[in-house]
N, C-alpha and C positions, 0 to 999 in steps of 0.2 A: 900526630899532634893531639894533643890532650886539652879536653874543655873542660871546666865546669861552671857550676851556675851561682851569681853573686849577685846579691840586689843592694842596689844603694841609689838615694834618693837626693836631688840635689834641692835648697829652698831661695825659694823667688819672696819676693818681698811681696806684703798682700795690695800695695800699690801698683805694683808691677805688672799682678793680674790683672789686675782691672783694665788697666790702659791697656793691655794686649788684648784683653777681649773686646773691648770695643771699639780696636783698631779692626779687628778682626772680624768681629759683629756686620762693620761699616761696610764691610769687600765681599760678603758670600761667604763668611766660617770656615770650615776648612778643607775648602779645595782650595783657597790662596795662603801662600808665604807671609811669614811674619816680618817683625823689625825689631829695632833695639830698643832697648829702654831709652836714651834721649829722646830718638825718635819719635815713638810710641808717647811720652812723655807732651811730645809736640801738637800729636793727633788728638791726643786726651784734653790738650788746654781749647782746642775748638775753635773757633771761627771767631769771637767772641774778644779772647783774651788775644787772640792775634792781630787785630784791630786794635786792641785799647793798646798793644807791644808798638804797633804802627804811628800812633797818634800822639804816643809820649818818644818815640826813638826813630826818626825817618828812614836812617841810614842802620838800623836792626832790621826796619820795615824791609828795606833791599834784599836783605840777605834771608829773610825767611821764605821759605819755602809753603807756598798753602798746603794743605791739608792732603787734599787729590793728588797733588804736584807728587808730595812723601809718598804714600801707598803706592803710587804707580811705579816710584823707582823701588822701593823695598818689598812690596808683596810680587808673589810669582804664584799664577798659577802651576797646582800640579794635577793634571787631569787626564792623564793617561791610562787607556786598554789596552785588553787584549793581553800581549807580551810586552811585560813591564820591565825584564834583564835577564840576562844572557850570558853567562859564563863556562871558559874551560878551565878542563881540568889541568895540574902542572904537567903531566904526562901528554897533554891531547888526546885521551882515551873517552871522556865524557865529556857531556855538555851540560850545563845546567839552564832551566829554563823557570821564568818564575811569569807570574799570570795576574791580573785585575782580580780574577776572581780568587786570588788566596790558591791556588794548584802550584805546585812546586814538583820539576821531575827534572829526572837526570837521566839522559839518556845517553845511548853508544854512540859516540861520534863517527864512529866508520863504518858505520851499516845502515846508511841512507838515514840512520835516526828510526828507528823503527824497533828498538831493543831498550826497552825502560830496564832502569837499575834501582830508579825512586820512584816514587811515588806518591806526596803525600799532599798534604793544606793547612792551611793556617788560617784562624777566622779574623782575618782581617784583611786588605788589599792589598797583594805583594811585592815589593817594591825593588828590593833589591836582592842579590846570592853573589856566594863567594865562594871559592872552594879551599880545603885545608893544603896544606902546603905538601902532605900525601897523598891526600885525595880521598882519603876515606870520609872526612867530614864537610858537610856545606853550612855554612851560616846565612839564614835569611832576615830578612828585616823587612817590615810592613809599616803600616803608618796608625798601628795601636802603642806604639814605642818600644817595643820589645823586639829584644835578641833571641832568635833559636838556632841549636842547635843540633843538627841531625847526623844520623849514625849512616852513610848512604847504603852499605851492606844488611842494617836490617830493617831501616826504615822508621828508627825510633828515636824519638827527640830524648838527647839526652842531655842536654845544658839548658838553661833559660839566663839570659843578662838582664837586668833592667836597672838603668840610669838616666834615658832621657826621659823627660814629659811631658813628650810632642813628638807627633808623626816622624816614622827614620822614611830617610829618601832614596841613602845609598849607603853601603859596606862595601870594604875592599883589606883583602888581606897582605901581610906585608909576606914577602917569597920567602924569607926563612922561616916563617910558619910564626912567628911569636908575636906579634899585634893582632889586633884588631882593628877597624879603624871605622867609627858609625857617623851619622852627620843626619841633617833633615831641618824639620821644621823649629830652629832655632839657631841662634849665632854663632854655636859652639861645635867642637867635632869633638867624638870620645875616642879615648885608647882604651883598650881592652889587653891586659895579658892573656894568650892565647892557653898556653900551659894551666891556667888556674881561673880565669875565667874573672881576677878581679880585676876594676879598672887601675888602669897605669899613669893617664892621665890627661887631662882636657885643654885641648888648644883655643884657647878664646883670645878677643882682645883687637879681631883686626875685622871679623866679617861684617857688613852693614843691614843685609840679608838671609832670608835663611838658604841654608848648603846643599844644592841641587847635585854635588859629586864629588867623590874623592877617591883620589887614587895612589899609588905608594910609587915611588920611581924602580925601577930593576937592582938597586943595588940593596933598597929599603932603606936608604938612608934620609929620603925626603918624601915628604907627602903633599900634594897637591888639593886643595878644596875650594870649589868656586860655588860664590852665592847667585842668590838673585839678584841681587844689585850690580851685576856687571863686574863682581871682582874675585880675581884667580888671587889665591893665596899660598906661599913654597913653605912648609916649615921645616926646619930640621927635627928630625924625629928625635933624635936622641937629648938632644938640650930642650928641647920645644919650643924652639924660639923660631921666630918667623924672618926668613931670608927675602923675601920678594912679598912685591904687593902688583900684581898686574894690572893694568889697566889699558884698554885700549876697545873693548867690546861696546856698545851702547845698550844694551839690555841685557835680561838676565842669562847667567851663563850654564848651560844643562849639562854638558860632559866636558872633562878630560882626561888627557890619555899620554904618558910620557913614551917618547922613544925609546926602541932595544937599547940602545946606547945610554939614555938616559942626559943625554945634553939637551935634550929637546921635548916641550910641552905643547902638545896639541889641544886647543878649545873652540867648543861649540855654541854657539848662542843663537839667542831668537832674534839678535837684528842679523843674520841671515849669515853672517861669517863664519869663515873657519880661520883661525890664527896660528901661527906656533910662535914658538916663545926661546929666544937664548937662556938657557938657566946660568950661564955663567955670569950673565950682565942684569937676566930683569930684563933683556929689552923684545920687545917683537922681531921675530925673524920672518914671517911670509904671512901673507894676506892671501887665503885663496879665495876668491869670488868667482862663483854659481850658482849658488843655491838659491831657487827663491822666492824661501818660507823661511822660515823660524828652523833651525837646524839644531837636534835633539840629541845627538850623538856621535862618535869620533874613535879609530881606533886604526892603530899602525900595525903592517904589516912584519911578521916576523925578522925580517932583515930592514926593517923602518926606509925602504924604499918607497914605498908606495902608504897613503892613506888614505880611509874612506872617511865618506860623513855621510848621516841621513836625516830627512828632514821631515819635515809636517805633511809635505805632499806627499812622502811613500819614493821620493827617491834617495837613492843611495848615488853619489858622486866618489871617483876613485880618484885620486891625485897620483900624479907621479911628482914627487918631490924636490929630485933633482933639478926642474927647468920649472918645478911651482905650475905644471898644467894641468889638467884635465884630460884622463886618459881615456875614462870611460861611464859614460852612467848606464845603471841599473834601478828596475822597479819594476813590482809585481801588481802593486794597487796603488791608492792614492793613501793608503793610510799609513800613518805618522810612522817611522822608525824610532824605536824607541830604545834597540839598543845592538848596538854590533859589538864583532869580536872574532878576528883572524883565527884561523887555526897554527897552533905553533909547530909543526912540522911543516904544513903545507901552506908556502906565500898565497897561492892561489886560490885557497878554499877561503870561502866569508860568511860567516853566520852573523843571521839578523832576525830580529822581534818585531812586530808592528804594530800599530793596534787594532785591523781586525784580527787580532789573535794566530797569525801567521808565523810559522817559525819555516825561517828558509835558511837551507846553505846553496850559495852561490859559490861559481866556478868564473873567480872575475877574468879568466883569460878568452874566456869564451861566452860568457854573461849567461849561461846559462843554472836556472835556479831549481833546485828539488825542495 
């Protein structure tokens, strides 16, 4: 797969900033998620003019939302250590591992992990990796808004993207090797042509929050991207139009993950659920309840039998699917899981990130971790 480096610049209205910075001013800068321009528009007019809206319209009064009420459902903290994402390679030959502190490595998946093949950093906090669809390249993404691209044989960035202008959260590449696909702290998700590194094109128009994940289905024909405000998004990639609007979470939603099959969407959130989702209909297929913390991350086993989740307390829950139970948990610490990911030869192997900076493979038949 072939990258290179393309910079394009998208412009915001200078109203636009403003209300976003002082939405954003208002919550702690930028460890929290953003919102949209109505939104933001809303928080911008203040306490003030939402009163004077109250006093001339009663029944406009009902319907606004205060100030707090907004931020709470559209900002989303992102404040994770340690191991920030977790990726294999299409082969199962490497893993990639990416860190808070900007360290990016790739190592040998079948040798206990003790065999680096990369090695490098990024000066910014690293957020997300993907791997090219041969495996020679990975794309990272941090939350200074740039795209890299690395050569994993020699160790040497050899693309750079930049088109958003605000922190990326997560990358996912599409299986035939030709998207890219970025998202983060803003309403929009980018395409990326993989082959030449320009963008292809921007899904906007349905998120309310900003894009805590995104992920391509197995055939690449649909992509998945859930915000902070509680909402899974289906688009079809090729038209770019938006097939599904999920709803069913009550807080913001951190991962998902389609099934081998690709009939089935797996989601994680912080009010404590694991969901999955019919893509034929939009509608929910299973509620799995255990977790119970804020759950961070989701990922199906190679024959989509089985699924894990992990959550803020440092455990990891295995589902068995077929009868929607609870087969087995697993945890090393109490620190957050921040990102799993099956091995795709072996159902049985589970790699996972934490935040105290723990990269473990687990052997879910026997729960035992290296």
């Amino acid at each position: 797969m072939n990258y290179r480096g393309f910079q394009t610049r998208s412009i915001y209205s200078a109203s636009l900033a403003l209300l976003l910075g002082a939405a954003l001013g208002g919550c702690g800068g930028g460890d929290q998620a953003g919102n949209t321009s109505n939104q933001a528009a809303q928080v911008g007019a203040g306490v003030e003019s939402q009163n004077a809206a109250a006093n001339a319209n009663a029944d406009a009064n009902a319907n606004t939302e205060k100030p707090q009420a907004l931020l709470r459902k559209t900002l989303g903290k992102y404040l994770k250590k340690g191991v920030t994402s977790v990726a294999l390679s299409p082969d199962g030959s490497s893993v990639a591992v990416t860190r808070a502190d900007g360290s990016v490595q790739v190592l040998d998946a079948g040798s206990l992990l003790d065999v680096l093949k990369f090695n490098g950093r990024i000066d910014a906090v690293a957020t997300g990796v993907a791997f090219s669809n041969d495996g020679k390249f990975i794309g990272v993404v941090g939350r200074d808004s740039d795209v890299r691209v690395f050569n994993v044989a020699t160790g040497k960035q050899v693309h750079l993207m930049q088109g958003h202008e605000h922190p990326i959260r997560s990358i996912a590449q599409s299986p035939d090797g030709s998207l890219i696909a970025t998202a983060g702290e803003e309403t929009r998700v980018m395409l990326w042509k993989a082959n030449t590194g320009k963008l292809a094109g921007i899904l906007s128009g349905g998120h309310t929050g900003f894009v805590n994940a995104v992920a391509f289905s197995p055939d690449g024909q649909r992509l998945a991207s859930a915000d902070a405000a509680a909402r899974i998004l289906v688009w079809d990639v090729a038209s770019r139009k938006l097939l599904h609007t999920l709803r069913g979470h009550a807080d913001a939603v951190n991962g998902v993950a389609f099934s081998p099959d690709g009939r089935t969407l797996a989601s994680a959130s912080n009010d404590g659920q694991v969901l999955t989702w019919d893509l034929a209909t939009g509608v929910r297929a299973q509620a799995l309840a255990g977790h119970k913390a804020a759950v961070r991350s989701v990922a199906y086993s190679r024959d989509g039998s089985v699924l894990a989740s992990g959550d803020e307390e440092g455990r990891i829950l295995v589902w068995d699917l077929a009868g929607a139970s609870l087969q087995k948990q697993l945890s090393v610490s109490a620190a957050a899981i921040n990102s799993l990911v099956f091995d795709n030869k072996n159902k049985n192997l589970l790699f996972a990130g934490n935040d105290d900076n723990r990269f473990v493979r687990w052997n879910v038949n026997s729960g035992v971790a290296r």
